[in-house]
C-alpha positions as CSV (number, residue, x, y, z in Angstrom):
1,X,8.8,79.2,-8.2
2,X,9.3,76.4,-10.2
3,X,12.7,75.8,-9.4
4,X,12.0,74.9,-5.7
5,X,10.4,71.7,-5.2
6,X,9.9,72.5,-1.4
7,X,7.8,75.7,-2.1
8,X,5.9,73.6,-5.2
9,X,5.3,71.2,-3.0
10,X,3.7,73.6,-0.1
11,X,1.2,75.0,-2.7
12,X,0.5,71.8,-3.9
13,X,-0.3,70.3,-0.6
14,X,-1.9,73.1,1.4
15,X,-2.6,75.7,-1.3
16,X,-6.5,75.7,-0.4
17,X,-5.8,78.3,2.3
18,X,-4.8,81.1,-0.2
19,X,-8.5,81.1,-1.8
20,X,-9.4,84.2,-1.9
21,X,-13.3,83.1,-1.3
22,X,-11.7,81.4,2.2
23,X,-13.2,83.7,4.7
24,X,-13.3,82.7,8.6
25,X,-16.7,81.2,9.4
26,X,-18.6,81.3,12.3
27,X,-21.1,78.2,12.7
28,X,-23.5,78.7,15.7
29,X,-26.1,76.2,16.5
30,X,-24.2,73.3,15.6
31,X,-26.2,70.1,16.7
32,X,-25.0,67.4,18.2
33,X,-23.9,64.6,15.2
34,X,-23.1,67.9,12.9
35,X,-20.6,67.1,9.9
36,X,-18.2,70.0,8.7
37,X,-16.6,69.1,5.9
38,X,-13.8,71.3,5.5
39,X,-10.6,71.7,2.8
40,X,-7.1,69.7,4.0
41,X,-5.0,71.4,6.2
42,X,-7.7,74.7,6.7
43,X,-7.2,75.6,11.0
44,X,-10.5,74.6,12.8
45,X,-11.2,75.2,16.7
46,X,-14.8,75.3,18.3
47,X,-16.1,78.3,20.5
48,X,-15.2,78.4,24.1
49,X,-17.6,76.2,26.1
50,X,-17.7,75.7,29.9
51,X,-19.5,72.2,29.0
52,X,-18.2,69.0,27.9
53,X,-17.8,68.3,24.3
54,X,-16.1,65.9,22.2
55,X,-15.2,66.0,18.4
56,X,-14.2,63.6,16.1
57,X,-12.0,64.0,13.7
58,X,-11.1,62.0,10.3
59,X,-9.5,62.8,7.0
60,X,-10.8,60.9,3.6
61,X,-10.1,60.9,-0.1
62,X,-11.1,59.0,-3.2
63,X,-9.6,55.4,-3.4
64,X,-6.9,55.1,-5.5
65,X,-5.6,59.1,-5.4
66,X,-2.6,60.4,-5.1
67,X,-3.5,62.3,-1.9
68,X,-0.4,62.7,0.5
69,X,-0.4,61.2,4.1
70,X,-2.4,63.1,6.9
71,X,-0.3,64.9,9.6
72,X,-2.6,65.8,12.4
73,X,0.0,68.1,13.7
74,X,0.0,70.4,9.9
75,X,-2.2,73.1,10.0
76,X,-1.4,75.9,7.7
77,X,-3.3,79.3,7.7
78,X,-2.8,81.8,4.6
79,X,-0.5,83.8,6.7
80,X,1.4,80.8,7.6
81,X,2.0,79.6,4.1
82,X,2.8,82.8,2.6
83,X,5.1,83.6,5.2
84,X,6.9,80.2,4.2
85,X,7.0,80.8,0.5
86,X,8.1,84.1,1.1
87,X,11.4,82.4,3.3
88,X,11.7,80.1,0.7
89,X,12.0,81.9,-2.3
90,X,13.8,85.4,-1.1
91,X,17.0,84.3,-1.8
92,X,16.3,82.7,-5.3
93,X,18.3,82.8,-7.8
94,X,16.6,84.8,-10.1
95,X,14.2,86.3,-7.9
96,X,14.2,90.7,-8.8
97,X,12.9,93.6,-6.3
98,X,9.4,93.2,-7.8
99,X,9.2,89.8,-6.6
100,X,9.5,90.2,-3.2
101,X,7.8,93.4,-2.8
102,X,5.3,91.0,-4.5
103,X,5.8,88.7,-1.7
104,X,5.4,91.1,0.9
105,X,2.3,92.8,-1.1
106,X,0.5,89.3,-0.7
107,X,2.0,88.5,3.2
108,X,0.5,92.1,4.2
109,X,-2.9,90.9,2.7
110,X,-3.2,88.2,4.5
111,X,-2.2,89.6,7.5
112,X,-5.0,92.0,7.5
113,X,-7.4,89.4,7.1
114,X,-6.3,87.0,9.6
115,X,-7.3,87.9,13.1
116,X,-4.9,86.1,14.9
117,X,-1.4,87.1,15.7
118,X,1.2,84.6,12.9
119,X,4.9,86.3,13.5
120,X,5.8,84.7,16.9
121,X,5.4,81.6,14.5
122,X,8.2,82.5,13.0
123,X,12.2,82.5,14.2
124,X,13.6,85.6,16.1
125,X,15.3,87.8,13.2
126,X,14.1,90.7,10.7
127,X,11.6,88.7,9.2
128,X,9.1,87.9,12.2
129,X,9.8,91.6,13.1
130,X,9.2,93.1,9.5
131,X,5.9,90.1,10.1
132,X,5.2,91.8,13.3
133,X,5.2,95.8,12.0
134,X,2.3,94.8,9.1
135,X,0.1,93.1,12.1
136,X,0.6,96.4,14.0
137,X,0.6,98.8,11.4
138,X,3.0,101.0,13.3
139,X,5.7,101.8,10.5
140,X,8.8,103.1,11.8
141,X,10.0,106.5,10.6
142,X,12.4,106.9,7.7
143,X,14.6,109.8,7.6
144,X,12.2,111.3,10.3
145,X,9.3,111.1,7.8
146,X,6.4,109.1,8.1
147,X,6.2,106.0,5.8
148,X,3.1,104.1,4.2
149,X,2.5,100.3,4.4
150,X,3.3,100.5,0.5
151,X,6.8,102.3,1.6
152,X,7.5,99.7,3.9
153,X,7.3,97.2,2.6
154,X,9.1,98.9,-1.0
155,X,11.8,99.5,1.9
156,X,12.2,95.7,3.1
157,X,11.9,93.9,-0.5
158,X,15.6,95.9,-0.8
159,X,16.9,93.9,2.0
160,X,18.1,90.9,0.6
161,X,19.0,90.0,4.1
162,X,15.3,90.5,5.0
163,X,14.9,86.4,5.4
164,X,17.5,83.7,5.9
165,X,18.7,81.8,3.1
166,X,17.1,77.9,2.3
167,X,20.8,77.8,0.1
168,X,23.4,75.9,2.9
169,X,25.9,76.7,0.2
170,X,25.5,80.3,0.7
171,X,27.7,80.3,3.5
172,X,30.6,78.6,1.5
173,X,30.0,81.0,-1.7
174,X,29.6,78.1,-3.5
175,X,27.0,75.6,-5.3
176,X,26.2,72.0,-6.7
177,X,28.2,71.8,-9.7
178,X,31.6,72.1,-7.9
179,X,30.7,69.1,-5.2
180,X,31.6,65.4,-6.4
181,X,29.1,62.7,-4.9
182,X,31.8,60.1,-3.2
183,X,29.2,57.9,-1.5
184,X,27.4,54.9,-3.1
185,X,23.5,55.3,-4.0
186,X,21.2,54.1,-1.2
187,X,23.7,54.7,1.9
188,X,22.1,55.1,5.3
189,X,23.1,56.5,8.7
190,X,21.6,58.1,12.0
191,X,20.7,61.5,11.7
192,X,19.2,62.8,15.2
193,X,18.8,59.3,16.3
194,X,16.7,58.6,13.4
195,X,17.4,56.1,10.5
196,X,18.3,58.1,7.2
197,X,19.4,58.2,3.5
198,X,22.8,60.0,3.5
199,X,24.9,61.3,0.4
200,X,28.4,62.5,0.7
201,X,29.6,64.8,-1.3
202,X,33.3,66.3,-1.8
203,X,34.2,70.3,-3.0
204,X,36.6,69.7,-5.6
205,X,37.4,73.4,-5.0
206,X,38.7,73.2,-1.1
207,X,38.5,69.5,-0.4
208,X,35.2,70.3,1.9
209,X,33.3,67.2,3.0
210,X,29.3,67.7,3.2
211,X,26.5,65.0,4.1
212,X,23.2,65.7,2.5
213,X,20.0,64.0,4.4
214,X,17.5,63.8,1.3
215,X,14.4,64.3,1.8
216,X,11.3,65.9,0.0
217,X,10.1,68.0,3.2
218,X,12.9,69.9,3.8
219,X,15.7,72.2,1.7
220,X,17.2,74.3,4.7
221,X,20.2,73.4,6.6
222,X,18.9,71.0,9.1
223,X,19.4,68.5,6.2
224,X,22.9,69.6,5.6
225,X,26.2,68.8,7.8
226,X,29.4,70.4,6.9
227,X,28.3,73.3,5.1
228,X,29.4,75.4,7.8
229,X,32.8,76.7,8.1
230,X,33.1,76.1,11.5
231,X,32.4,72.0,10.6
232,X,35.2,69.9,9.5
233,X,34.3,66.4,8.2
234,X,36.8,63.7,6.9
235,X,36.6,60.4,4.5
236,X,39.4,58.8,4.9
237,X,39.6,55.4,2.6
238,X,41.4,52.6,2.9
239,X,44.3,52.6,0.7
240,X,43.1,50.0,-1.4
241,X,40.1,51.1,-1.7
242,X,40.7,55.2,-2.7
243,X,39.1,55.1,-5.6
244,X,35.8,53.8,-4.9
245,X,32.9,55.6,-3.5
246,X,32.4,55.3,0.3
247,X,30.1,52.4,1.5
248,X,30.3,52.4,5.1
249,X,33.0,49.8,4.9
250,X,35.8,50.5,2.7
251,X,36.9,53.4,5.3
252,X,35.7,55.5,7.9
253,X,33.7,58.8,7.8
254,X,34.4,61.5,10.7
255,X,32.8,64.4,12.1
256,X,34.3,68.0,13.7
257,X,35.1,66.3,16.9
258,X,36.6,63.3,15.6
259,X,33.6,60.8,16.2
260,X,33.2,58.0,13.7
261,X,30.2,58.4,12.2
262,X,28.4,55.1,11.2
263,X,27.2,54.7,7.5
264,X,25.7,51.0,6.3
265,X,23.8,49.5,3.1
């Protein structure tokens, strides 16, 4: 677990919602000028009401605390999270059969405490369908036999395909220590129309070119370009400058199609 920052960072941020003693609460009666104080990131929604209502909302911690940034549009139930950390870490290096049957042991437990329906939250593939068989409880047959949830879910923790890998250098069979950085520290470009940190890196193996968007919110391949085998990228440097790490200036950086892509200090 420890080795990926993005799922130490999800428990560290919204961990609150796996507490066991977290049940769903149902307030009636509340008065008008009523404070709830509730844990960060725990889902809230009033009772349906035909009448006019307003809530105000507002987030506080101590002064001085490291407490990270509210994002009104982050809500994370225990189904939610879980479902993420399980996404995250199925393809680990390191992770065993165990594990994830662990993983799925703890997903189905939630599930069957939440009363809302969590796997359309997820993308179209075996996982959100696997997601979607625990909130039903209808397990499929296997070998015309009946299976429990426990045989299920032993079933699935086999499949290491079960949930798409966070790793964009599992489609090139290959991994960090065979990619050369060959762009200076502190580079920036447009990624999606947004202003971004870039490092470019070079496979000394095949001579691939990648661009890596750091950032600490995200590890899956949105914030890769190139790691696709489809994708081409080229750095071509000026001749004089061929040994020197790119800095937007002493060459020119290409994508698949061509396009220059813009890169500046």
């Amino acid at each position: 677990l420890r080795q990926n920052m993005r799922a130490v960072s999800l428990l560290e941020d919204f961990g609150d919602v796996l507490s066991p003693g977290l049940e769903w609460k149902e307030l009636l009666g509340v008065r008008s000028g009523s404070l709830l104080s509730l844990p960060g990131s725990v889902v809230h929604a009033g009772p349906p009401s035909q009448c006019f209502r307003a809530v105000l909302f507002f987030s506080a911690s101590p002064a001085g605390s490291n407490v990270p940034e509210y994002d009104p549009d982050t809500q994370y139930t225990a189904v939610m999270l879980c479902g993420n950390m399980t996404s995250l870490l199925w393809q680990q290096e390191g992770m065993t059969f165990p594990d994830r049957r662990f993983l799925l042991q703890m997903l189905a437990l939630y599930i069957d405490k939440s009363n809302s329906k969590m796997s359309n939250h997820f993308a179209e593939g075996d996982f959100s369908e696997c997601m979607e068989v625990l909130e039903s409880k209808k397990y499929p047959k296997k070998e015309n036999l009946a299976q429990t949830r426990l045989q299920y879910i032993e079933t699935m923790a086999k499949k290491l395909t079960l949930c798409p890998s966070c790793d964009p250098f599992q489609h090139l069979s290959t991994s960090m220590s065979e990619l050369d950085q060959v762009s200076v520290d502190g580079l920036l470009t447009n990624f999606d129309e947004v202003l971004c940190p870039v490092v470019i890196y070079k496979n000394r193996i095949n001579g691939k070119i990648l661009l890596n968007y750091p950032s600490e919110n995200d590890t899956d391949l949105l914030t890769w370009e190139g790691s696709l085998k489809e994708e081409k990228y080229t750095l071509d440097f000026h001749e004089k400058y061929s040994s020197d790490r790119f800095d937007g200036k002493n060459g020119k950086l290409f994508d698949t199609d061509g396009s220059v892509i813009t890169c500046w200090l």
